[in-house]
Structures are given as structure tokens and as C-alpha cells.
C-alpha angles and dihedrals in degrees: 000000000000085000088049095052098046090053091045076060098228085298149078115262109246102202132032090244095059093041086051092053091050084050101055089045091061121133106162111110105060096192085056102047097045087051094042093047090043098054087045087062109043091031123178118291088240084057102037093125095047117104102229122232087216085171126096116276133248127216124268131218151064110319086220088064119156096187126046122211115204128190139170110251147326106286102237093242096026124049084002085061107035094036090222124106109272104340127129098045149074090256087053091043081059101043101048093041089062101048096046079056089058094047091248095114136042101222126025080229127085105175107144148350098271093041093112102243110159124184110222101205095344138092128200124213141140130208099242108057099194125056105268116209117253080016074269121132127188126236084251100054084038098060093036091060092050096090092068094050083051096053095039092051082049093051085058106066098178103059116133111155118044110199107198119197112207129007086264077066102039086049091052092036083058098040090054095055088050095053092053102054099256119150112251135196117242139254089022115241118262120244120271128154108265097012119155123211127177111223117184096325102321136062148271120208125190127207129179100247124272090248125144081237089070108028093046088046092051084238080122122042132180103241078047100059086029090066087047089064096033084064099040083058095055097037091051093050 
């Protein structure tokens, strides 16, 4: 945390750009930093000729954004290796399908950086900033990225729906309203697909998370995550 504060200056970002550039400067969390650099550097053999992002990754989004998507991690040869919030793999091809569907995005295809992929009242984001091993994060590098996810949610003043894929989503979703002082209901709501909670006047949606786990399983499918966005859509109007 003492890394973390030293890059936030002493202050709070004022614009998304400047907190963008604090993000992908992070060092804080050795284990992730050594994985994510690794993996930038041996890189899989389908994506031999990338340049690797191999930094952590900032959001994504309008910064009028009205709905809020919120994921785990950058995937290593996804988001790791294309340095934007799920593109470059199956997980991203869900997820931005959906939420062209939904009228959220301009094109179903997120590749690469420059791909031309605009949101249209919608941010993406996730709670851990740098690909975790395993897409496992610990407690610890949990709780010392939250200060970015803090400091991102206060830079979008207009959200008003949060849709949280996974429970590792949901959890940091909740813990971030906590640490900013937001009424919750208690006890807090256990995880289920599709679920709706108020929170302070707006709302919190939950999703099962866009994996290959639960889409190839058929856990995830696409009218189901479909309806998710159809009503983030309403509920953020």
C-alpha cells in the first residue's frame, strides 16, 4: 500500500488520463509484476510477433459512463498482451458481443488497442490491475490494488448500475462501496447469476463471469448474459 500511495502523489488523480498514467506505472505487488513481465516476454507461440503490454491495465470506457462493467483480472495473453480491458480473448469476444447487443458498444470485437472499439455509456474495469497466475490473486494483492478501483469509480460521476461478473466482482464491488462510506444492506446479498441489489440509490447486477469455464460449459450463455445488459440498460436510464 505504501508503493500505491507514493505513486496516487499524496493526492487524488483529477482526470482519467492522469489517473491512467499512475496505474500503468504500478509496481507494488512483486509476485504480479514478475508473472505479468514473464509472460510478456516468453509470450505464447499464436502470439510470437505481438508486443506484449506486460504492464497493468487501465479501464476502458466513456467517462460519461452510466453503467459500470467489473471484472477479476487481465487475462496473461489477453488484456496482459493487448494492454486494454478484456480484448484479445474468448472472455473479451463474450463480453463485447453482449454489450454491442445491448447498444453499449460500437462493434461485438474487441482485438486489439487501435481496433476502434468505442462504449457508448458504459466503463470497463476490473479490481486487480496486473495478470495474476493461476488468474488467481491473493487477499493481499487484492486489497493493495483497491486503491486504483477507488480512485477510477470517483473519476465517473454518472454511474449508476455496476454489473459484476463473477463473485470475485460482486466481493470487490461490495468492499468498495464500504470503503467509501455507502449504505449497505445487510447482510449483503449472496451471489446468484442475475441478481439485483440497490445500493444507495442505485444498483448493483451480477453476472457469472464471461470464462471459457462457463461459456464452454454452457454455465454462461449468451441470452443469459444478454438479459444482464438488457436490464443494466433499463436500470441506468
Amino acid at each position: 500500500m505504501e508503493q500505491q500511495r507514493q505513486l496516487l502523489g499524496g493526492r487524488p488523480a483529477e482526470t482519467l488520463s492522469e489517473l491512467e498514467h499512475r496505474i500503468v506505472e504500478c509496481r507494488a505487488c512483486p509476485r504480479l509484476v514478475t508473472w505479468r513481465e514473464e509472460v510478456a516476454a516468453t509470450k505464447r507461440a499464436a502470439f510470437a510477433d505481438d508486443e506484449y503490454w506486460g504492464r497493468p491495465v487501465p479501464g476502458f470506457g466513456d467517462p460519461g459512463a452510466r453503467v459500470a462493467v467489473i471484472g477479476l483480472a487481465p487475462a496473461a495473453h489477453g488484456a496482459n498482451r493487448t494492454g486494454r480491458m478484456f480484448t484479445g480473448d474468448r472472455s473479451g469476444d463474450w463480453l463485447y458481443r453482449a454489450m454491442h447487443r445491448a447498444g453499449l458498444a460500437s462493434q461485438p470485437e474487441s482485438t486489439h488497442r487501435r481496433d476502434g472499439l468505442e462504449l457508448a455509456g458504459a466503463w470497463v474495469t476490473a479490481p486487480v490491475r496486473c495478470a495474476p497466475p493461476a488468474n488467481k490473486p491473493t487477499p493481499l494483492e487484492r486489497d493493495t490494488c483497491s486503491g486504483w478501483l477507488d480512485a477510477e469509480l470517483a473519476l465517473l460521476p454518472h454511474l449508476r448500475v455496476f454489473v459484476t461478473l463473477g463473485q470475485f466482482a460482486y466481493q470487490a464491488a461490495w468492499a468498495h462501496f464500504r470503503r467509501t462510506g455507502i449504505d449497505l444492506p445487510v447482510p449483503r446479498p449472496a451471489f446468484a447469476h442475475g441478481r439485483e441489489v440497490p445500493v444507495d440509490g442505485r444498483w448493483v447486477v451480477t453476472s457469472y463471469h464471461v470464462s471459457q469455464q462457463n461459456t464452454f460449459t454452457g454455465k454462461l450463455t449468451e441470452p443469459m448474459l444478454d438479459a444482464v445488459f438488457e436490464r443494466a440498460v433499463e436500470l441506468s436510464s
